[in-house]
N, C-alpha and C positions, 0 to 999 in steps of 0.2 A: 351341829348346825354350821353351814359355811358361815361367814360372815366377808363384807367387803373388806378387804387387806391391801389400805392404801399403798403399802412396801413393793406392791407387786406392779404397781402402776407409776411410771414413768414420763418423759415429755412425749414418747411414743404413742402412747396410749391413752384413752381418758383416763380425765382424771376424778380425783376423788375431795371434796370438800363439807368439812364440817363432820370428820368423825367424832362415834358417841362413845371412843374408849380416849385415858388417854395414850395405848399404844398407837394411836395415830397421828401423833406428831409426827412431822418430815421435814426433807430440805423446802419444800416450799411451804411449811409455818409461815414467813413473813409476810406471804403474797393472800396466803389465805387469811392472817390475820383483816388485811387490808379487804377483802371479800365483804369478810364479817362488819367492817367499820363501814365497808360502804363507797371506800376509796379507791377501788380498781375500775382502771382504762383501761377504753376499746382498743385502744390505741398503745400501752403495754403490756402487751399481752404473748407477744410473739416466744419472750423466755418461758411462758406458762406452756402455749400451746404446740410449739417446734416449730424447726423452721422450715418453710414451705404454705405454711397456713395462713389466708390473707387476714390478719388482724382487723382490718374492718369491715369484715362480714357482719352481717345481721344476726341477730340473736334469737332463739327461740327456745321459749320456758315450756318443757314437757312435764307436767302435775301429773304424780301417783301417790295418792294416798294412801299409800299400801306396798306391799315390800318390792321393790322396783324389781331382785331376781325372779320373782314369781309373778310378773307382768310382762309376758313375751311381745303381746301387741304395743305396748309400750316402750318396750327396747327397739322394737323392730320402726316402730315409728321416730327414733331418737335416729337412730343409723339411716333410714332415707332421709328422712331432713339434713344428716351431713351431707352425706354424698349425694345425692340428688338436685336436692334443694339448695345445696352449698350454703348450709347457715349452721353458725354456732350453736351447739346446743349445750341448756342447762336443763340436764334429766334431775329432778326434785322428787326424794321421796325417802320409803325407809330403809334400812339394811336389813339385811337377813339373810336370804339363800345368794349365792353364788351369782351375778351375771353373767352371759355369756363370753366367752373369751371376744367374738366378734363386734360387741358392746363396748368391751375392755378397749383393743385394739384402736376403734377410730379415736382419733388425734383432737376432734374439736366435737366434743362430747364431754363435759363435765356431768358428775355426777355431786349430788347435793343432797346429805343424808340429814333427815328431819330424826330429832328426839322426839321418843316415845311415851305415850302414855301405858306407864306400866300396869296398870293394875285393870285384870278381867275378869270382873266377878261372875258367877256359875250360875248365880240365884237372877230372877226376873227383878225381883224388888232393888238390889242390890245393884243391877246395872239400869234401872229408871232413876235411882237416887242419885246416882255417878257421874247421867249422861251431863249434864250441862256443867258440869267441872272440866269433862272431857273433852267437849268442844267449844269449850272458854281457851282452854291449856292448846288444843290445834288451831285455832282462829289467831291466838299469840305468835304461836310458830310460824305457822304461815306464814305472814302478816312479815315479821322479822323476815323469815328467808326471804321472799318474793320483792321485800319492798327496801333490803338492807344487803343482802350477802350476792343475790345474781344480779349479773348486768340488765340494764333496764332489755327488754324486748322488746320485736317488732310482734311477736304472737307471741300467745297464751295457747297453749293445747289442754287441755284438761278432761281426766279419763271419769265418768258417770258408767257407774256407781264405784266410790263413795259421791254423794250427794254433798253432804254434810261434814266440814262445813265446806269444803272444795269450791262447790260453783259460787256462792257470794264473797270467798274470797276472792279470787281469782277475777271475779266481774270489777270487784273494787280495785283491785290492782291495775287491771288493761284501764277502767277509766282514768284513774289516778298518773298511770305511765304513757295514756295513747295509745294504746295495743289492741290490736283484733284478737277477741274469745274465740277458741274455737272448741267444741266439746266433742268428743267422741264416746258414741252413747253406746255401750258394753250393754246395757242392761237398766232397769230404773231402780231407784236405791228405795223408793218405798216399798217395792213388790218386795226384796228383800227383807226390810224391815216385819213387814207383817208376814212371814214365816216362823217369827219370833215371839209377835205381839198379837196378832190376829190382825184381821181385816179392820176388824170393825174399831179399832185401838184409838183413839183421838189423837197419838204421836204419828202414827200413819197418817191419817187425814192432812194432817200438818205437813210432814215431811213431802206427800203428793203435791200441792199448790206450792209449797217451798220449790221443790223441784221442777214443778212445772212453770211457774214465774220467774226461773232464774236462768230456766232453757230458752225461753224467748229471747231473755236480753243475750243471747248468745250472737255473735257474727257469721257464725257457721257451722257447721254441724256435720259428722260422720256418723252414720252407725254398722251396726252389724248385719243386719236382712234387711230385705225387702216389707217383711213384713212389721219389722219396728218401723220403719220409714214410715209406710201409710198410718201407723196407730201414732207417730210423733207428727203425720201432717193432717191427720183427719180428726183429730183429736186434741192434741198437744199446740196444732198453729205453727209448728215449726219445720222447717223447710232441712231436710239431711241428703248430703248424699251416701248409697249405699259403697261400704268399704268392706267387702267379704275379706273374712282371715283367709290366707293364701299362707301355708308354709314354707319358711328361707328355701333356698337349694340346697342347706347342709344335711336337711331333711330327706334322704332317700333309703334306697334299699342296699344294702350293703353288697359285698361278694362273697361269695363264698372261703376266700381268704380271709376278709376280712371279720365275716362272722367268726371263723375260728377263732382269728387272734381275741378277739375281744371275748369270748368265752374261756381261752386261755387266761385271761387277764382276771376273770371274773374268778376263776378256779384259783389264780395261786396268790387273788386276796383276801380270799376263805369266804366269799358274798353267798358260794350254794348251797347254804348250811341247810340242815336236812335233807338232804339227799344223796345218802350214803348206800341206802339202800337199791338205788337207781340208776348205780355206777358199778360196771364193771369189775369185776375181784381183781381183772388183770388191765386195769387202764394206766393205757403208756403216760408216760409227762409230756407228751406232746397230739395227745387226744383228749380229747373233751365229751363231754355228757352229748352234745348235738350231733360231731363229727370226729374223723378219723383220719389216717395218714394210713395209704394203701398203695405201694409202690410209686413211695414221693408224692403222689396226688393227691390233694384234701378230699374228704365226701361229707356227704352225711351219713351218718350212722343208720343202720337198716333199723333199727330196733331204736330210735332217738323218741324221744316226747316232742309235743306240740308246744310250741310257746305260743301261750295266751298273755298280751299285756293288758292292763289297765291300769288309769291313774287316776287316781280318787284325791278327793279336799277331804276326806272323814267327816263331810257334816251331814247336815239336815237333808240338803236339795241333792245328793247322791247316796241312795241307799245301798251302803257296799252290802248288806243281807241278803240283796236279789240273787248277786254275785257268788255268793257263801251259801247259801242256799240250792242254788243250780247244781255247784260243782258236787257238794259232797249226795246231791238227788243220782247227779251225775255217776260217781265212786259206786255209788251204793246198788246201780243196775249194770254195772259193768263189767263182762266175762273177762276171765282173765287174759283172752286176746284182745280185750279194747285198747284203742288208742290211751300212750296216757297224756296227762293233760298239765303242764308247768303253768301254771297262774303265777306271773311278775305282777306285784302291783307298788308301784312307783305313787310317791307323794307321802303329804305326811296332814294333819289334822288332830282336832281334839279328839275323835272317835278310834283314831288309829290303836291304839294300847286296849279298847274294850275289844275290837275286832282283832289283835296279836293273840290276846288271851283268849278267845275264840279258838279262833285255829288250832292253838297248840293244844286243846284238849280233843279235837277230832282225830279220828282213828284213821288213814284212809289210804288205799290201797293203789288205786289206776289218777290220784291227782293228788299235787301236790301244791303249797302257797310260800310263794315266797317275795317277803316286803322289801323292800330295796329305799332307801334315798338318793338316788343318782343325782352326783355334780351335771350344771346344764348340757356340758358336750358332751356327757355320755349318754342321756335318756335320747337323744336321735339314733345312737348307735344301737342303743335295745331294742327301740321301736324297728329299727333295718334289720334284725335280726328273727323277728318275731313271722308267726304263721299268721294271727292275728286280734285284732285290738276289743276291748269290750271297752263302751260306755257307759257310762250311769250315770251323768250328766241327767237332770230335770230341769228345765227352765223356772225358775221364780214369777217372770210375766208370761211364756209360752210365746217369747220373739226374740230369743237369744240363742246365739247355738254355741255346742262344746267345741273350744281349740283341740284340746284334744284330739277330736277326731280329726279335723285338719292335719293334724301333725301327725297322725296314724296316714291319714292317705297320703301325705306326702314323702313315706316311708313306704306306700304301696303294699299298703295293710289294708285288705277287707276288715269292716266291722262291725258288731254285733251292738246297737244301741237303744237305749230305754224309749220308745216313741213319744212323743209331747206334738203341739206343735209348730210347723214353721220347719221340723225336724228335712221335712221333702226339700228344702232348700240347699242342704248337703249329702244329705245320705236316702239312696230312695230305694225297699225293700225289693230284695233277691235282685239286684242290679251291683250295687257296689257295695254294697252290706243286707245285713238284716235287722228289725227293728222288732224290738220284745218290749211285751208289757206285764210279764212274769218272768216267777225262775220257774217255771215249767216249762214257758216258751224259750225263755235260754237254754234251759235244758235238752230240752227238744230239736236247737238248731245245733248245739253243738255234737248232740250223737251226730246229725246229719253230717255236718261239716266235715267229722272225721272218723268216720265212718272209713275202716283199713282203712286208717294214715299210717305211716306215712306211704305206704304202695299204691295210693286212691288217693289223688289229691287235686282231681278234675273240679269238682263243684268250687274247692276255693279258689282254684286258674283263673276260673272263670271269674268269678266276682273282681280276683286282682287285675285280669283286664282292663276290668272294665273300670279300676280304679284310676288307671296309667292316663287315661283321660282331663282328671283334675290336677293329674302334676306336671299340666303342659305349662299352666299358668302359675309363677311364684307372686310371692309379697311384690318383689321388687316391682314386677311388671303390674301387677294390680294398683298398687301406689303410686305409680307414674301416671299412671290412665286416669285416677280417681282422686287421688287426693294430691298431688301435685300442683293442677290447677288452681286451687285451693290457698294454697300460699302464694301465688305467682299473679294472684290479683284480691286478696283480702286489704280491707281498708285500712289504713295508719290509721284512723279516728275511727272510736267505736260510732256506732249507730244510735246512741244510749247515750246523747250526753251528761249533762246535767239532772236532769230529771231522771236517770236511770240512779246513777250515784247515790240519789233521795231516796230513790226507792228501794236499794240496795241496802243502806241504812235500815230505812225503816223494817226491810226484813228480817236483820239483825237483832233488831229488837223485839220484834213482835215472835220472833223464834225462841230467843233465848225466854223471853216472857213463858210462854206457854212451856216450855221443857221446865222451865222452875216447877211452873203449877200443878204439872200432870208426872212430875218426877218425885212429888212428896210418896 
């Protein structure tokens, strides 16, 4: 697993505060000590941050409750608030996978890694017993970072779901500092929860009015559709505007040189393991499983496989089985001149090792699976390489949609995804993809799909046409249009004085109360 590697990050670059090893001392220990205590000025900051960067910019606190590498909306929102917005940013959250090098890079972007709660127990009983230990131990940390180690803010951003304990810290913090909330609603953290607990679980119940109580006292709001928008204003009382995921511009379709090198790359760091069988007896070192070298000119190989990607969480709300089930329905009707079929599946989860062991007991002839962990600047380069993308994405409320597939079309990748919905809002069927609600039906589109590939590869033209469309608009320009304004007249004073603060409190308590009672 990556992990943040303060040593890599310089006054060039963000920085990194409050690593959880301790190989993360550096030369600037003393400054961060000073973070920690609470004693750092706006005002010296210029040896932190380098020179060119106006030290008394505004400050704005980005909350991830969750591993900031594997929060792309997040990062991407950290980088327009610098450059855009022209404010300091302190990205708060945990370590783990890799951030993007473009994250790394900007100059007034600190990074602030929260210690973890180690222990995830497997059993139901075992984790209702835990929870209000758990979020005794992140309401501390928070609490600590937000109110001791960052510079005070003019905003609060904070990412929903996680709910808990995120939005009542956070509320406490902007009143306590003067700061405008702002939430950006991903998804609702109860729908979540009761995927685990059931509907009907009285910690659901709870966590619903939690959530929904403490999105009001919000100043502002982003979400992700149209259709979370009407269900948080016709419902919820809270006023969002919509901030569709738009993919950076590093997100495109590669060249055909460049696909080569990077299959090159992939080749001589041994990634295409099983598939020996697939490769020519007599393949040059400077040809690849895709393409070839034919009087100095790269191609693609007449006889190459289809890369199919997808990137799965291995949990509950993406049933990688649809997926595994298709291909090998797939393998098992297929003449020995079908198409064959490379399944990349990128990501990693608890489920991943039952579905590794899976695989490698299937037998199979015309497809083949192969898992990857791609560092963050390479998984856009797989996706530009790719024929195209499958989803399995499912919504927990049915008004969230997959980034993933964002990041597939903006790679200019047709794709094939699980329907739910709200789903018509990105992807709408036999236009820029197709939408299956089985592995029969995945089954079924992809005979069609590749049906003689690579010599027939009209029907996917066509869908990637018509994808070129959604990668006229990036992040950048989306976030300028919509969530710029946003910062550019959010109040110094929350809206929530006093009486909010009370209420904040008394949430605190009336929560933890009830997780004690109903966590025996």
């Amino acid at each position: 697993m990556n992990r943040i590697d303060p040593h890599r990050h310089q006054s060039t670059g963000a920085k990194i505060e409050g690593g959880a090893h301790p190989h993360t001392a550096h030369p600037r220990r003393h400054a961060a000590f000073s973070v920690f205590c609470g004693r750092r000025r706006v005002g010296a900051e210029r040896h932190i941050w380098g020179e060119g960067v106006d030290a008394m910019m505004e400050y704005v606190t980005v909350l991830v409750l969750g591993d900031i590498g594997r929060s792309p909306r997040m990062q991407y929102h950290a980088m327009s608030l610098a450059r855009q917005a022209g404010l300091n940013v302190a990205l708060v959250g945990y370590a783990g996978s890799e951030p993007s090098t473009d994250l790394t890079a900007c100059p007034n972007v600190t990074l602030y890694v929260l210690p973890q709660w180690g222990w995830r127990p497997r059993s139901r009983l075992l984790f209702l017993a835990a929870l209000p230990f758990r979020i005794a131990f992140q309401c501390t940390v928070l609490l600590l970072t937000l109110l001791v180690r960052v510079p005070r803010p003019r905003y609060i951003l904070v990412q929903n779901p996680p709910a808990i304990p995120s939005l009542i810290i956070a509320k406490v913090v902007a009143l306590l500092q003067s700061a405008s909330l702002i939430v950006d609603w991903h998804n609702f953290g109860y729908s979540i929860l009761a995927m685990r607990l059931g509907r009907s679980h009285p910690l659901v119940t709870i966590s619903y009015w939690y959530e929904r109580l403490l999105g009001r006292m919000s100043d502002d709001n982003f979400c992700v559709t149209r259709a979370m928008q009407q269900e948080l204003r016709n419902v919820w009382s809270i006023d969002a505007r919509v901030l569709h995921d738009r993919p950076p511009r590093r997100f495109r379709r590669l060249s055909l040189p460049e696909i080569h090198n990077f299959f090159r790359e992939l080749q001589e760091a041994g990634a295409l393991v099983g598939l020996d069988d697939w490769r020519p007896s007599d393949l040059k070192r400077e040809e690849t499983l895709i393409t070839e070298v034919v009087d100095g000119d790269i191609q693609y190989r007449k006889d190459r496989p289809a890369i199919i990607i997808s990137s799965t969480s291995y949990t509950a709300d993406e049933d990688f089985g649809i997926l595994l089930d298709a291909a090998v329905a797939y393998d098992r009707e297929a003449s020995d001149n079908a198409a064959r079929l490379l399944f990349v599946i990128t990501g990693k989860g608890p489920l991943k090792q039952f579905y590794a062991d899976a695989i490698a007991k299937l037998s199979l002839k015309r497809t083949r699976f192969l898992q990857l962990w791609m560092a963050a600047d390479d998984y856009p380069k797989m996706l530009g390489c790719a024929d195209l993308g499958v989803s399995l994405h499912t919504s927990s409320s049915g008004l969230d949609l997959p980034m993933k597939v964002v990041d597939m079309f903006g790679c200019g990748l047709p794709v094939c995804a699980v329907g739910f919905p709200c789903l018509d809002e990105l992807l709408q069927h036999d236009h820029n993809g197709m939408v299956f609600g089985s592995s029969e039906e995945l089954k079924t589109q992809l005979q069609g799909l590749f049906h003689n590939f690579p010599s027939n590869t009209a029907r996917l033209g066509t869908l990637r046409s018509n994808v070129a469309s959604f990668t006229s608009i990036r992040w950048d320009d989306c976030w300028r249009e919509n969530a710029l304004p946003c910062f550019a007249n959010a109040r110094r004073t929350s809206k929530w004085p006093a009486l909010g603060l009370g209420a904040a409190f008394f949430v605190v308590v009336l929560l933890v109360s009830f997780l004690y009672r109903f966590g025996k």
